[in-house]
Structures are given as structure tokens and as C-alpha cells.
C-alpha positions, 0 to 999 in steps of 0.5 A, a space after each residue: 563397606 569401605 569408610 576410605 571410598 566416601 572420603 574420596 569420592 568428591 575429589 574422584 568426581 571434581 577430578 573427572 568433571 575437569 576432565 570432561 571439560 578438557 576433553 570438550 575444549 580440546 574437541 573444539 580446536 584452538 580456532 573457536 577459543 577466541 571471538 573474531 570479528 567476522 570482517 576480519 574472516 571476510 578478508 583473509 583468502 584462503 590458499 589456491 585462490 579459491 573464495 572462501 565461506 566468510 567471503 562468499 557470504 560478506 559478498 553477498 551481503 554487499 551486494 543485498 545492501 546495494 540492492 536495497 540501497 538502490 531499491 530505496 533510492 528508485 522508492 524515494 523517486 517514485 514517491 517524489 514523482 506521484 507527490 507531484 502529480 498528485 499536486 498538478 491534479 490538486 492545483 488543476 481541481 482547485 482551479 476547476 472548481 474556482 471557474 466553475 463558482 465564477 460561471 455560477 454567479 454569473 450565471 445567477 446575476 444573468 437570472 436576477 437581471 432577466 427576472 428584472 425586465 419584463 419583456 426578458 422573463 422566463 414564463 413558467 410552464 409548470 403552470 401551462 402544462 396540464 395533467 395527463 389523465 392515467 386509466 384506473 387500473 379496473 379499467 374496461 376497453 369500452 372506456 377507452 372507445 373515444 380514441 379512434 384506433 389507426 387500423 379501423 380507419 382508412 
């Protein structure tokens, strides 16, 4: 073999891998060499009037922002709207419940008072009521013969 080719070939490969990469560079065009901001994209208008995709897409992202600005601000009113009812309803039980202990102990000092005249006592008619006698379950019908049936008499 050659003993010149080995000398020569890691400059053979350095020289085509610079080429590869000028050839890459040159592919992309000059307009991806430098970062721009995409504002600045958003306000150049192309010629012939006609919108651009940069602009078509800054527009439309205004317009989502002021969607949701407004979406947040109608969230916001909302929320301020059910807080407030839901204090009324609060206000409005608390209200309720603080009648309803009033009516009660009006109504216990009325019973303390009833209880303290005589003439005014509620009797107890737990005491008075009597039990009511429940037929056995293995009962006959000749057990029951006391009690006048409606058809038999006229």
C-alpha cells in the first residue's frame, strides 16, 4: 500500500466535514442565521397587502388573550355574586336559628309556668290510655266470638 494515502487522510476527512457544513449552512438561507424576535416578524406586512403568517398568528393570539381576559374578569363576578349569596343565606340561618332558641325558651319558661299552677297542668294520658290486647298468633276464630259481627245483625 501507499504509506503517503495514511498521512493524508485526517486532513481529507476535516476538509469534507467543513464542506458538509457549508453546504448545510448555505441550504438554510441567510433568514435562519440570526434569532429574531417574533414581535418584530408580527409587524412587518408583507407586499400586496396581503396578512402574513407571523401576523395572522400575533393576531390571533391577541385575540385568546382578550378571551380570556374577559372570561377571567366575567369568573371573577361570578364568584363575587355566589359569595354574596351564599352570606345572605348564611346571615339569613344564623338569623332562623337564633328566633327558633328564642321561641324555645319561651316556650320551656310557658311549661315551667303551666306546671306551677295546678289548675293549668297538662294531665298525663300515658297513664289513662290502656293497652290494647293483641290476638296470639295460633289463635282460632272461636276466640274471637265475643265481638258481634255487623252482618249477622239486623
Amino acid at each position: 500500500m501507499l504509506p503517503g494515502l495514511y498521512d493524508v487522510w485526517p486532513n481529507l476527512m476535516l476538509a469534507s466535514g467543513i464542506g458538509l457544513l457549508c453546504w448545510a449552512l448555505m441550504r438554510r438561507g441567510p433568514h435562519t442565521w440570526s434569532r429574531r424576535r417574533p414581535e418584530a416578524d408580527a409587524s412587518i406586512e408583507p407586499p400586496h397587502g396581503s396578512p402574513s403568517i407571523a401576523s395572522e398568528v400575533h393576531r390571533r393570539k391577541m385575540e385568546l388573550e382578550d378571551a380570556i381576559m374577559r372570561w377571567e374578569v366575567r369568573m371573577h363576578d361570578m364568584t363575587r355574586d355566589v359569595s354574596g349569596e351564599l352570606e345572605t343565606k348564611i346571615s339569613v340561618m344564623q338569623r332562623l336559628i337564633l328566633m327558633a332558641h328564642e321561641q324555645q325558651e319561651q316556650l320551656s319558661q310557658l311549661l315551667a309556668r303551666c306546671e306551677q299552677v295546678p289548675s293549668l297542668r297538662i294531665p298525663d294520658v300515658r297513664a289513662s290510655v290502656k293497652p290494647l290486647s293483641v290476638p296470639a298468633a295460633n289463635a282460632t276464630p272461636d276466640d274471637h266470638k265475643s265481638i258481634p259481627d255487623s252482618r249477622t245483625t239486623i
